[in-house]
C-alpha positions as a Python dict, from the first residue, in 0.01 Angstrom:
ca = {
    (1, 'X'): (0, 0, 0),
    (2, 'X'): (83, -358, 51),
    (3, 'X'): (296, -493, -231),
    (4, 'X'): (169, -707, -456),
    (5, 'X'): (278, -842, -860),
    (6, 'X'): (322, -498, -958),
    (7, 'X'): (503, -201, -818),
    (8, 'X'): (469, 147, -720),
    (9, 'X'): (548, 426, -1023),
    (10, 'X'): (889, 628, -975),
    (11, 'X'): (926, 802, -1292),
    (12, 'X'): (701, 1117, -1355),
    (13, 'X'): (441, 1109, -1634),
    (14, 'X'): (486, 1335, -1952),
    (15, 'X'): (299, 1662, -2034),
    (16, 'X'): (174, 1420, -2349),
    (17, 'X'): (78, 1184, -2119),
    (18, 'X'): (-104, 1362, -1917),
    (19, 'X'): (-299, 1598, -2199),
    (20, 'X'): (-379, 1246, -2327),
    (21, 'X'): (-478, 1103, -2006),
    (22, 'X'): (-737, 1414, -1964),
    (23, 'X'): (-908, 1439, -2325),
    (24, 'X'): (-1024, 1104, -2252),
    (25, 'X'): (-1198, 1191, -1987),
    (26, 'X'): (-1318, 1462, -2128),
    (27, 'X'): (-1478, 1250, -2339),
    (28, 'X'): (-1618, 1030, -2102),
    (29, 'X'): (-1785, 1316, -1927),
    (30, 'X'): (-1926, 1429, -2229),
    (31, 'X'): (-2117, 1112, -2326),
    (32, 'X'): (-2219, 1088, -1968),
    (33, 'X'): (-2307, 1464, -1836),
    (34, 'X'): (-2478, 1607, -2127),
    (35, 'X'): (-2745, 1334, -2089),
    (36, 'X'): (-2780, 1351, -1726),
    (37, 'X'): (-2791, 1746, -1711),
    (38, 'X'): (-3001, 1813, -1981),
    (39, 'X'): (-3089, 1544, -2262),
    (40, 'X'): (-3285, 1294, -2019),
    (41, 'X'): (-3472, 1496, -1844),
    (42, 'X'): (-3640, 1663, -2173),
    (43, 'X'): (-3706, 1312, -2302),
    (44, 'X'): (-3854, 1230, -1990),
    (45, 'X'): (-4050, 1557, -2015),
    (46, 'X'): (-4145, 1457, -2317),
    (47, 'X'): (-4259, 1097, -2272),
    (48, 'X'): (-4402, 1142, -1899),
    (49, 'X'): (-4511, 1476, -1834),
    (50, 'X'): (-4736, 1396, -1526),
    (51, 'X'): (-4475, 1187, -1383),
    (52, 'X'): (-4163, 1376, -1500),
    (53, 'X'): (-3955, 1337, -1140),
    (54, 'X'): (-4036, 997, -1035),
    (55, 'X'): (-4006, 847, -1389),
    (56, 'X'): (-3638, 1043, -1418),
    (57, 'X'): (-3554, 889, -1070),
    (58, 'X'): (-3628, 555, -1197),
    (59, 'X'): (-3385, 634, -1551),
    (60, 'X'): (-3100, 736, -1352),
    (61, 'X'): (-3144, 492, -1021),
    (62, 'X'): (-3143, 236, -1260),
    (63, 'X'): (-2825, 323, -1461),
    (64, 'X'): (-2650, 375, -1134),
    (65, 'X'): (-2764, 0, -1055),
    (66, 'X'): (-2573, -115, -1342),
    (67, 'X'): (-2236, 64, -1293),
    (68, 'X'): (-2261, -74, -894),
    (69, 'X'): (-2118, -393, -1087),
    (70, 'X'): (-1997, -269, -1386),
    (71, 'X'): (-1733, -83, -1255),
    (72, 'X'): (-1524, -305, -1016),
    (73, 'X'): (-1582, -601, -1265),
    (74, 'X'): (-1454, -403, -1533),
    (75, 'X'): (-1158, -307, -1347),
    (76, 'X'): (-1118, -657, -1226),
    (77, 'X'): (-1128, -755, -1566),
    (78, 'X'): (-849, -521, -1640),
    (79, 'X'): (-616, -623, -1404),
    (80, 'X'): (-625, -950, -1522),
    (81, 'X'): (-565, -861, -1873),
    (82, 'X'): (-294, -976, -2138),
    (83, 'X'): (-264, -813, -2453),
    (84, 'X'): (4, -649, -2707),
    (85, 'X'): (-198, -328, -2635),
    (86, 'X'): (-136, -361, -2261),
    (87, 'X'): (-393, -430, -2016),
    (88, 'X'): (-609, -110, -1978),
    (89, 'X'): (-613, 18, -2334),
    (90, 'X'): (-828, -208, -2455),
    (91, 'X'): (-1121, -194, -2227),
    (92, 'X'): (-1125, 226, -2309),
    (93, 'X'): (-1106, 119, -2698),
    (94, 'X'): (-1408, -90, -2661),
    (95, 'X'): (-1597, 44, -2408),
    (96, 'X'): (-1568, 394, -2588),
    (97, 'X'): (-1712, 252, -2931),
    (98, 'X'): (-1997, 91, -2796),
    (99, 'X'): (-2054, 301, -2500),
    (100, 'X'): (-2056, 604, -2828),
    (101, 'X'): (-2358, 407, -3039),
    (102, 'X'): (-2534, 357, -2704),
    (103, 'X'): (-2559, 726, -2667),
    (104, 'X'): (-2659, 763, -3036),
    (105, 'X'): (-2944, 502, -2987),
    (106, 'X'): (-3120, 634, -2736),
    (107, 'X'): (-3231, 914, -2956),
    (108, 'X'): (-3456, 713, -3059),
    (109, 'X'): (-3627, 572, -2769),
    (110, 'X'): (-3978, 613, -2786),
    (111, 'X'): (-4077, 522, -2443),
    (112, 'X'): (-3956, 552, -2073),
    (113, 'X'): (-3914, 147, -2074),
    (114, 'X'): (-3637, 235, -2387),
    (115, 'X'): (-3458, 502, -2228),
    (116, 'X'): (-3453, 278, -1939),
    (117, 'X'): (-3286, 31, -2117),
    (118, 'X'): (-3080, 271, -2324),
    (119, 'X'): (-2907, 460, -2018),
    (120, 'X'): (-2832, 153, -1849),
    (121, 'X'): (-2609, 52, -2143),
    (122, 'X'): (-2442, 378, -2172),
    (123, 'X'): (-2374, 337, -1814),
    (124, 'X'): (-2251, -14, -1803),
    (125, 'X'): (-2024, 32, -2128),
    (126, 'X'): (-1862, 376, -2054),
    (127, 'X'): (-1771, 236, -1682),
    (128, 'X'): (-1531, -4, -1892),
    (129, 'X'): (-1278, 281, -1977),
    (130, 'X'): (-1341, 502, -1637),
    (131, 'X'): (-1258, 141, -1460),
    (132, 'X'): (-954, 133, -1672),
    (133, 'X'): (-837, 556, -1704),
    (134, 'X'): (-924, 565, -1329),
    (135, 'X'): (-654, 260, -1253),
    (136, 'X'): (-392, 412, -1495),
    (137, 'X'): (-319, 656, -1251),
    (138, 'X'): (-154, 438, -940),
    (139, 'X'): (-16, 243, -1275),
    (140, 'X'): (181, 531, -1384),
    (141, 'X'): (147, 821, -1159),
    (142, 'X'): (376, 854, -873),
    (143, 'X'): (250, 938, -543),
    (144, 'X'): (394, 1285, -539),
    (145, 'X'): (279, 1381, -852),
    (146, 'X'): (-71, 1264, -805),
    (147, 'X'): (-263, 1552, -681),
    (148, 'X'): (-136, 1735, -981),
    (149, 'X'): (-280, 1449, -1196),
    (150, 'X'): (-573, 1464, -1033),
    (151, 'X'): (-595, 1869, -1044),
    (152, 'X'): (-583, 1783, -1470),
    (153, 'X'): (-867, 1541, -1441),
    (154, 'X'): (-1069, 1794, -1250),
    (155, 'X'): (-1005, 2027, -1534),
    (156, 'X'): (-1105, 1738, -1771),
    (157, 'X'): (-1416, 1702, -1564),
    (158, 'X'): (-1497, 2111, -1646),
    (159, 'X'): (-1488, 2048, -1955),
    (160, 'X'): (-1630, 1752, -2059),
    (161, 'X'): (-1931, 1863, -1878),
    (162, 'X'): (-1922, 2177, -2015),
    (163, 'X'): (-1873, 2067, -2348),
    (164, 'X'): (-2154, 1771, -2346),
    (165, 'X'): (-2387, 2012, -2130),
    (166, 'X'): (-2359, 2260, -2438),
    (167, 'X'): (-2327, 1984, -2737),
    (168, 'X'): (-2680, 1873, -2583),
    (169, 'X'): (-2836, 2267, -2536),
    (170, 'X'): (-2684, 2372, -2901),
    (171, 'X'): (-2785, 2066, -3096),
    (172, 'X'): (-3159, 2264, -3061),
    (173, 'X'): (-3295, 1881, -3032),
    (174, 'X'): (-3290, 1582, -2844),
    (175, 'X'): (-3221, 1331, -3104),
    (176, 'X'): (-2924, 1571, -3247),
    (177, 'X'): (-2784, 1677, -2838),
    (178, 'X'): (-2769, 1277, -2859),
    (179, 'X'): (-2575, 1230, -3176),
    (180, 'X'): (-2313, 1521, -3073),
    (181, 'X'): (-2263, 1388, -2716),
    (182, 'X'): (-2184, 1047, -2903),
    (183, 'X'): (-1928, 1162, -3157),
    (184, 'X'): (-1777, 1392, -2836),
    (185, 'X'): (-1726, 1076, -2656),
    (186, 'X'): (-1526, 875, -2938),
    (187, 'X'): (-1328, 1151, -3059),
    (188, 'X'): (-1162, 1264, -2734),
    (189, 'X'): (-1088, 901, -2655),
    (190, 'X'): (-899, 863, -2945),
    (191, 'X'): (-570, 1003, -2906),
    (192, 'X'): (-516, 803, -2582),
    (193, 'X'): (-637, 504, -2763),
    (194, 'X'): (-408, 594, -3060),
    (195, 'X'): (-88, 736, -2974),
    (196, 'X'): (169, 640, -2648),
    (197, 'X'): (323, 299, -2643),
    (198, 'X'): (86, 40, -2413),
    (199, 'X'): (125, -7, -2051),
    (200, 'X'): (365, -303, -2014),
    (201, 'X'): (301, -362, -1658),
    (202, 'X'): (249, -755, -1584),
    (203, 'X'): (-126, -903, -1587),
    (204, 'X'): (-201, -963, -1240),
    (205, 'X'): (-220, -1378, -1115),
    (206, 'X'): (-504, -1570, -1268),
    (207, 'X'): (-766, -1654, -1029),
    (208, 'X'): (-1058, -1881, -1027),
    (209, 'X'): (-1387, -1780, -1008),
    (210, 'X'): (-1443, -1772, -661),
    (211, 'X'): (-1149, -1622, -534),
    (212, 'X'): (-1223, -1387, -806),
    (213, 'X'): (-1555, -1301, -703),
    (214, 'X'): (-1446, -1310, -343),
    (215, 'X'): (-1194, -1072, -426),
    (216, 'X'): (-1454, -756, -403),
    (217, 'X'): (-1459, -825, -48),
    (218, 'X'): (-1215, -588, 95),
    (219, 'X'): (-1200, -623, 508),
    (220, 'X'): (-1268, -279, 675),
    (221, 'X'): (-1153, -418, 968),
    (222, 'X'): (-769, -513, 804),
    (223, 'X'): (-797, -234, 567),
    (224, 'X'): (-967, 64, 789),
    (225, 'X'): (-853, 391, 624),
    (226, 'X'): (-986, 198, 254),
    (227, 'X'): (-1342, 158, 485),
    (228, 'X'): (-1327, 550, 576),
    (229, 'X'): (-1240, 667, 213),
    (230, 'X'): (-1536, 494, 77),
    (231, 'X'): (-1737, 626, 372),
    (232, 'X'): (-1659, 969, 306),
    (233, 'X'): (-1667, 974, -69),
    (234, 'X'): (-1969, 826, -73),
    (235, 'X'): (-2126, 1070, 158),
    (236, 'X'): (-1982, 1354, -27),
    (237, 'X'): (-2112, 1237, -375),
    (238, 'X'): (-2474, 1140, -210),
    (239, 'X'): (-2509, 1537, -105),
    (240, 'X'): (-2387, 1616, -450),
    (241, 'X'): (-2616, 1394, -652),
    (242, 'X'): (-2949, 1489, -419),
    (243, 'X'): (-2793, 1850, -484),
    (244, 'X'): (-2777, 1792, -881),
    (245, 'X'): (-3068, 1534, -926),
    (246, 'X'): (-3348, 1772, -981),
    (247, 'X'): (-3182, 2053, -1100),
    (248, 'X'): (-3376, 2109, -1464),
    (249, 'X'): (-3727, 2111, -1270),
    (250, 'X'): (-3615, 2358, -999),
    (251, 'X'): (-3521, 2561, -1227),
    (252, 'X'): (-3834, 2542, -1433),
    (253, 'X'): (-4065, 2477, -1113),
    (254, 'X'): (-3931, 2695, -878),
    (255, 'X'): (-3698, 2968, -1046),
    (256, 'X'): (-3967, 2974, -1291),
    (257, 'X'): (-3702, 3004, -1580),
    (258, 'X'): (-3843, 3040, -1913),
    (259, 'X'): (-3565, 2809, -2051),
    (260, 'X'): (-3435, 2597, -1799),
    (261, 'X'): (-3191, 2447, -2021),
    (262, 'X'): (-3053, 2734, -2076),
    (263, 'X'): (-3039, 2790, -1698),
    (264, 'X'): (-2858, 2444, -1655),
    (265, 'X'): (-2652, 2552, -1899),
    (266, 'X'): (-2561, 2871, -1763),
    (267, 'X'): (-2468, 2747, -1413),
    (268, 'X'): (-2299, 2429, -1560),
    (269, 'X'): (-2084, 2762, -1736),
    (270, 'X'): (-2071, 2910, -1384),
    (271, 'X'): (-1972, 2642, -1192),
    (272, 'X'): (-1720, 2526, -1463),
    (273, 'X'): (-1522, 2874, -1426),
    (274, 'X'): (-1545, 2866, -1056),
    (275, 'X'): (-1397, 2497, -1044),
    (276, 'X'): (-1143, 2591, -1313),
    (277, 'X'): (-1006, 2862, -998),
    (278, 'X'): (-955, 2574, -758),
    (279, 'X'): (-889, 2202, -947),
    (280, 'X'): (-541, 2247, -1056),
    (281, 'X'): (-427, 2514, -757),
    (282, 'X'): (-569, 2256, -466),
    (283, 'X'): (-429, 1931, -674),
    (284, 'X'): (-84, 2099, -695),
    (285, 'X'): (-89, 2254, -363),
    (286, 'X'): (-157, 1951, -171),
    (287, 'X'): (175, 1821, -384),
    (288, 'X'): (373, 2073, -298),
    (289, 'X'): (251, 2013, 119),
    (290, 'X'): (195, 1642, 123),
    (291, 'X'): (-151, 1670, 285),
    (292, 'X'): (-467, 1549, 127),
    (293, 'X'): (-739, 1558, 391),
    (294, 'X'): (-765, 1909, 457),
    (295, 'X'): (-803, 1984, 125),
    (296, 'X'): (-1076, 1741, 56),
    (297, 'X'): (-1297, 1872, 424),
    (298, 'X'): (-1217, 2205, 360),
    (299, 'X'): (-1375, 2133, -43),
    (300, 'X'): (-1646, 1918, 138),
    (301, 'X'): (-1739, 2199, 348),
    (302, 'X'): (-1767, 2438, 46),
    (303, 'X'): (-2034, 2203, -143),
    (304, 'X'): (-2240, 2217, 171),
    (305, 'X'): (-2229, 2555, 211),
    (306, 'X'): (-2367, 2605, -125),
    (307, 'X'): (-2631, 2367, -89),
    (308, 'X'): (-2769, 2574, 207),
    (309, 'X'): (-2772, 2880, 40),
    (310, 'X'): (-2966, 2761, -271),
    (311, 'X'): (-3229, 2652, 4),
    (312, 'X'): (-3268, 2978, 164),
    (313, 'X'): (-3196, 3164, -113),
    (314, 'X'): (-3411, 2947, -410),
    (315, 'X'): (-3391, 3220, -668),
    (316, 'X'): (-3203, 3270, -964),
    (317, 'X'): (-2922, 3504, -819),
    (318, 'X'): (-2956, 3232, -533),
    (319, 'X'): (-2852, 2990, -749),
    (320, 'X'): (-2590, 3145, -933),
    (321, 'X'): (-2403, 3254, -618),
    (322, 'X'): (-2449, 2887, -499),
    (323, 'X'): (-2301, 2749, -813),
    (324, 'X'): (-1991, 2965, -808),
    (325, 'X'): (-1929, 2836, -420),
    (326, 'X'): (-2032, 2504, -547),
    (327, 'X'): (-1767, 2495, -774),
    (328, 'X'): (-1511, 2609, -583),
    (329, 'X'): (-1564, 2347, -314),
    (330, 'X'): (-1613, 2054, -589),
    (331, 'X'): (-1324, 2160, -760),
    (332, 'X'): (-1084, 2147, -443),
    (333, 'X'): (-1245, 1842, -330),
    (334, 'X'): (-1239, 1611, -647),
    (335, 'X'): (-860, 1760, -704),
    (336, 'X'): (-710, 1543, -401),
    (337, 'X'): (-1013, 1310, -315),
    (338, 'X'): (-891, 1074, -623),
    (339, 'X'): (-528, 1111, -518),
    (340, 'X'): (-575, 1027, -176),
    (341, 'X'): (-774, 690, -285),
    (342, 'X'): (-463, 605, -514),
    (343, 'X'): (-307, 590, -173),
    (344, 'X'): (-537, 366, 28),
    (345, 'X'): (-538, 94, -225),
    (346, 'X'): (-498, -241, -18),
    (347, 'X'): (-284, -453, -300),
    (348, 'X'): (-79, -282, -648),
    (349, 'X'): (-225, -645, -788),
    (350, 'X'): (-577, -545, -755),
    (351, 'X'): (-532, -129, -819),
    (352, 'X'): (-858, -165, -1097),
    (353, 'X'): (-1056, -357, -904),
    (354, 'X'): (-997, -182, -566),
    (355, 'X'): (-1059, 153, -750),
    (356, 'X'): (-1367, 6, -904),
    (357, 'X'): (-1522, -51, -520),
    (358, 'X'): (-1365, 320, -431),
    (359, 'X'): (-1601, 464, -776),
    (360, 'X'): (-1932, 266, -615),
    (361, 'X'): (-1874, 507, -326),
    (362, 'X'): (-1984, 757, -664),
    (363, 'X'): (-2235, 545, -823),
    (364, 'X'): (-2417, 411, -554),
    (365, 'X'): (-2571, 789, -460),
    (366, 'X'): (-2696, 798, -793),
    (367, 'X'): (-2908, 484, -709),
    (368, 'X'): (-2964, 658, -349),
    (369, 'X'): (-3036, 968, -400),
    (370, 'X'): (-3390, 1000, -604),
    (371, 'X'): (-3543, 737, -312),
    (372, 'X'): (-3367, 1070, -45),
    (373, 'X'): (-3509, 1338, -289),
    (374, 'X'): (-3837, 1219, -481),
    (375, 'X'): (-4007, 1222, -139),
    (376, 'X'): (-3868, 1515, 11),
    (377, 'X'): (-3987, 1679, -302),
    (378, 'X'): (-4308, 1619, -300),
    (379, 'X'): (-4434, 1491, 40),
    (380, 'X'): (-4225, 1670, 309),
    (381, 'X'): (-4071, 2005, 278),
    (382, 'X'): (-4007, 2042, -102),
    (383, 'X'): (-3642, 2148, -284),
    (384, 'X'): (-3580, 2380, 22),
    (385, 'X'): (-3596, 2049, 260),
    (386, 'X'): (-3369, 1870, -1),
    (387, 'X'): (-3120, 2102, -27),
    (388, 'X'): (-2997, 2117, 344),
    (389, 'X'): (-3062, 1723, 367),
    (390, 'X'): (-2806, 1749, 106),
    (391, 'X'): (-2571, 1977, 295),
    (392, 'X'): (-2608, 1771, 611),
    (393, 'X'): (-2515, 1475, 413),
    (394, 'X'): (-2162, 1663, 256),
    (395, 'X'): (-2057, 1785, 599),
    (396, 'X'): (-2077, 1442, 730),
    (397, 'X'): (-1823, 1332, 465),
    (398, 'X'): (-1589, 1641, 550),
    (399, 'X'): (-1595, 1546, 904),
    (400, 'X'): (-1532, 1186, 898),
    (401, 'X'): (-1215, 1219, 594),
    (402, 'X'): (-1049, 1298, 947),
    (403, 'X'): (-1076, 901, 1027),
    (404, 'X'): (-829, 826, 759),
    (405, 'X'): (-465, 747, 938),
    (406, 'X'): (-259, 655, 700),
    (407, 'X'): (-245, 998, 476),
    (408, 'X'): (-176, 1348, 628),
}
């Protein structure tokens, strides 16, 4: 990392800290998974019946527009920050609280223009404190202790999605899965919010607007390895998102599941406990060896493997098999994927921003991904056709995390 304002952490975090650091985003999963998985595409149901994947393509494209910008301006914004609360805690207060009645209101959306509107919110204001929890970590993490940090906030990721996945399936409604995804959301944000003393690391220089804006411009050419790691996350999370897109409707259209939220639910259960056997193990592993990138191919690798065998195998013992492989490989992957960005990051001036461009690598296959699927779908070979598009597309990423010099 070239030095900048601000330097690297040397002191390890605390066990507070860190349970802290991970209910938060446990909370931020919450709000944001139990909608995608389950909650939006029954209101779509609902409210377009005839057009249920196309119109839940254009929902979830459209959030994924917003947090394209949301994300590095929010941790931009961060960086830049002065405050008695520190820099990045108050960007998680606020964008927690609204992001919270954003969820709540769009259980009352009575039309696809509405939940339009209403996801894109939720997306914009929960990227403000994922901007800010996802920069806290080169803040305070050491390098050596980072795949462990980042083993904790794959466990957080199990269970926030587990626990908004079920708030949304047990609420036995919509406009109640809503409400209870909300209050999740708040509540396990507040004890970061609440407790700890603030981050008194230095606001990064004032800059005017056009440096500012010309700051989001990051050379690939001076900064090659930060070029790969986008490459290959973003590869990675575009097989994963055509892999999770449709989900709900191949269950119901395929599977033929009575309940397919129940199904969803079910594998999201599945998955969970096969992550839960690989997040923390891989993160503290690659620790223990100081190598990242074969844990994140060999992860990579996994996910693709699982996305072939739901597409020869498109049945429901298919795709329970494929969501236990699925979450083995996610699990090992998203363990040391986030700590080997912490270690690309160009400037320590800019760590929010930078690591708001590395979390477009994420959002952008949400926009990506339903103009990949919704035609495969339904005009050339159908969720078989998808699902080894979307295992092509992962084994690409493995491949290429090879590129990256700088980090064994």
């Amino acid at each position: 990392m070239t030095p900048g304002n601000l330097v690297e952490p040397s002191q390890r975090v605390s066990v507070g800290w860190v349970v802290r650091f991970s209910l938060a985003w446990i909370g931020l999963y919450a709000g944001l998974f139990g909608p995608l998985q389950v909650l939006l595409p029954q209101q779509v149901e609902a409210l377009a019946p005839a057009d249920k994947e196309a119109t839940l393509a254009l929902v979830l494209a459209a959030g994924a527009v917003c947090t394209l910008v949301a994300n590095p301006l929010f941790g931009a914004l961060s960086d830049r920050t002065r405050s008695r609360f520190g820099r990045r805690r108050p960007w998680i207060a606020v964008g927690f609280g609204a992001g919270a009645v954003a969820i709540a209101l769009l259980a009352a959306a009575p039309a696809v223009p509405f939940v339009v509107l209403g996801w894109c919110a939720v997306q914009v204001l929960l990227n403000a404190p994922l901007a800010a929890l996802s920069a806290a970590v080169p803040d305070e993490v050491p390098a050596a202790q980072r795949g462990t940090a980042a083993g904790y906030l794959g466990l957080a990721f199990i269970v926030g999605v587990g626990t908004g996945t079920g708030l949304a399936v047990l609420g036995g409604s919509t406009e109640v899965g809503y409400v209870l995804c909300a209050l999740a959301a708040l509540g396990f944000s507040l004890p970061f919010v609440l407790v700890g003393p603030p981050d008194r690391h230095p606001a990064a220089p004032a800059r005017g607007w056009g440096e500012f804006l010309r700051g989001f411009w990051i050379n690939p050419v001076r900064h090659p390895d930060f070029g790969w790691g986008f490459l290959t996350r973003f590869l990675v999370n575009l097989g994963n998102a055509v892999v999770l897109l449709y989900l709900f409707f191949f269950l119901d259209d395929v599977v033929g599941l009575a309940d397919p939220a129940a199904g969803v639910l079910a594998l999201t259960a599945i998955y969970s406990a096969a992550m839960l056997g690989s997040v923390v193990v891989a993160g503290t592993c690659s620790d223990r060896l100081g190598r990242r990138r074969v844990f994140v191919t060999g992860g990579a690798l996994v996910m693709a493997g699982a996305a072939v065998l739901i597409s020869v195998w498109p049945t429901w013992p298919g795709a329970i098999a494929a969501a236990v492989a699925l979450g083995i490989g996610f699990g090992t992957y998203s363990a040391v994927d986030f700590a080997l960005l912490t270690q690309l990051l160009p400037t320590a001036d800019d760590r929010g921003k930078d690591l708001g461009v590395l979390n477009v690598a994420s959002s952008l296959p949400q926009v990506l991904a339903p103009a990949i699927a919704a035609p495969v779908v339904t005009a050339v070979g159908g969720y078989s056709a998808l699902y080894l598009v979307a295992a092509a597309v992962e084994t690409a990423g493995a491949v290429l995390v090879y590129r990256i010099r700088s980090v064994r």
